[in-house]
Residue, then its C-alpha position, 0 to 999 in steps of 0.5 A: x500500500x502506497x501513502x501520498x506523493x509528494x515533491x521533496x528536495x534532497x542535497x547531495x549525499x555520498x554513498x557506497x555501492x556494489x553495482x549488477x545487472x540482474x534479473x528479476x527473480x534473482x534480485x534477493x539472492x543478489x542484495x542481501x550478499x552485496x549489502x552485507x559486504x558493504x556492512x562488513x567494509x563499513x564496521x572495518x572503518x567504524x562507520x555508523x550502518x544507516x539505511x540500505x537502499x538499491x538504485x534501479x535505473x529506469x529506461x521508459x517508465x510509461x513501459x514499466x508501470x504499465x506492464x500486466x498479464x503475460x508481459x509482465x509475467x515474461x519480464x520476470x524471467x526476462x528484464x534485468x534491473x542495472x541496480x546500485x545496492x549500497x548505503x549513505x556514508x559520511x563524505x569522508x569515507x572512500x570505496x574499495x575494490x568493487x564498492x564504488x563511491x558515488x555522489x547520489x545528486x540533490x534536487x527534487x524528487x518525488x517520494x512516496x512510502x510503500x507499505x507492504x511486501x515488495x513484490x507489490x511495490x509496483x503499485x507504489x511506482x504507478x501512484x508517483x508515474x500518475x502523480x509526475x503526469x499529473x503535476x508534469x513532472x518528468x521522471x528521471x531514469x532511476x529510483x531509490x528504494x531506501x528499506x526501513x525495517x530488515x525483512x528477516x524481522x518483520x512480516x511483509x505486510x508490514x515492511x517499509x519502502x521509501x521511494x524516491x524518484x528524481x524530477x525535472 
């Protein structure tokens, strides 16, 4: 269940990622690996773990958020998501080896919470899609989900999502 969109402003906020390219079933087994190696290489440097998030680069959100039926159904065994997993960090933190430091950009974004399992987030995504046309906005070609509460302890249905997407 998505809550309200609305229009924010963001500053630049330095990251640590691990980037793939992966498909939509095997997206889980992908992120809990990746998340963990950055936590390892964070308690190393004595860094404070904040929320993880998973950029997911979008090439044509009209196709997206309106994929249904046998289409979407095909996409699962198909699409493969160029996703970033990774944390926020404090600006003087460096990457190594595969975790890359990046810049994520200030600016206006729409953000939405999602409430509930992840496989439902897509409803989440047509609410700010609806939103963006509405208000004529144009989305950028990525979304961030930042994940609130650890799935390994709480039930989906009540699982939090913070979706932001950045506009022009």
């Amino acid at each position: 269940m998505s809550q309200n969109v609305e229009l924010i402003t963001r500053e630049q906020q330095k990251a640590l990622i691990i980037k793939d390219s992966v498909g939509t079933l095997k997206l889980a087994k992908v992120m809990g690996p990746a998340y963990a190696k950055i936590m390892d290489y964070l308690k190393g440097k004595n860094v404070e773990l904040c929320t993880p998030f998973t950029s997911y680069h979008v090439d044509n959100w009209e196709e997206t958020v309106n994929m249904s039926g046998l289409k979407m159904f095909f996409s699962l065994f198909t699409k493969k998501w160029d996703i970033e997993m990774g944390f926020e960090v404090p600006a003087n933190i460096d990457g190594s080896g595969e975790i890359q430091a990046i810049t994520l950009p200030a600016g206006k974004y729409l953000q939405t919470m999602h409430i509930g399992p992840y496989n439902k987030v897509g409803e989440s995504y047509k609410k700010i899609y609806k939103y963006a046309k509405e208000q004529k906005h144009t989305l950028g070609n990525c979304s961030y989900e930042f994940y609130l509460n650890d799935p390994r302890e709480t039930p989906q249905n009540k699982l939090e999502t913070q979706i932001l997407v950045p506009v022009s």
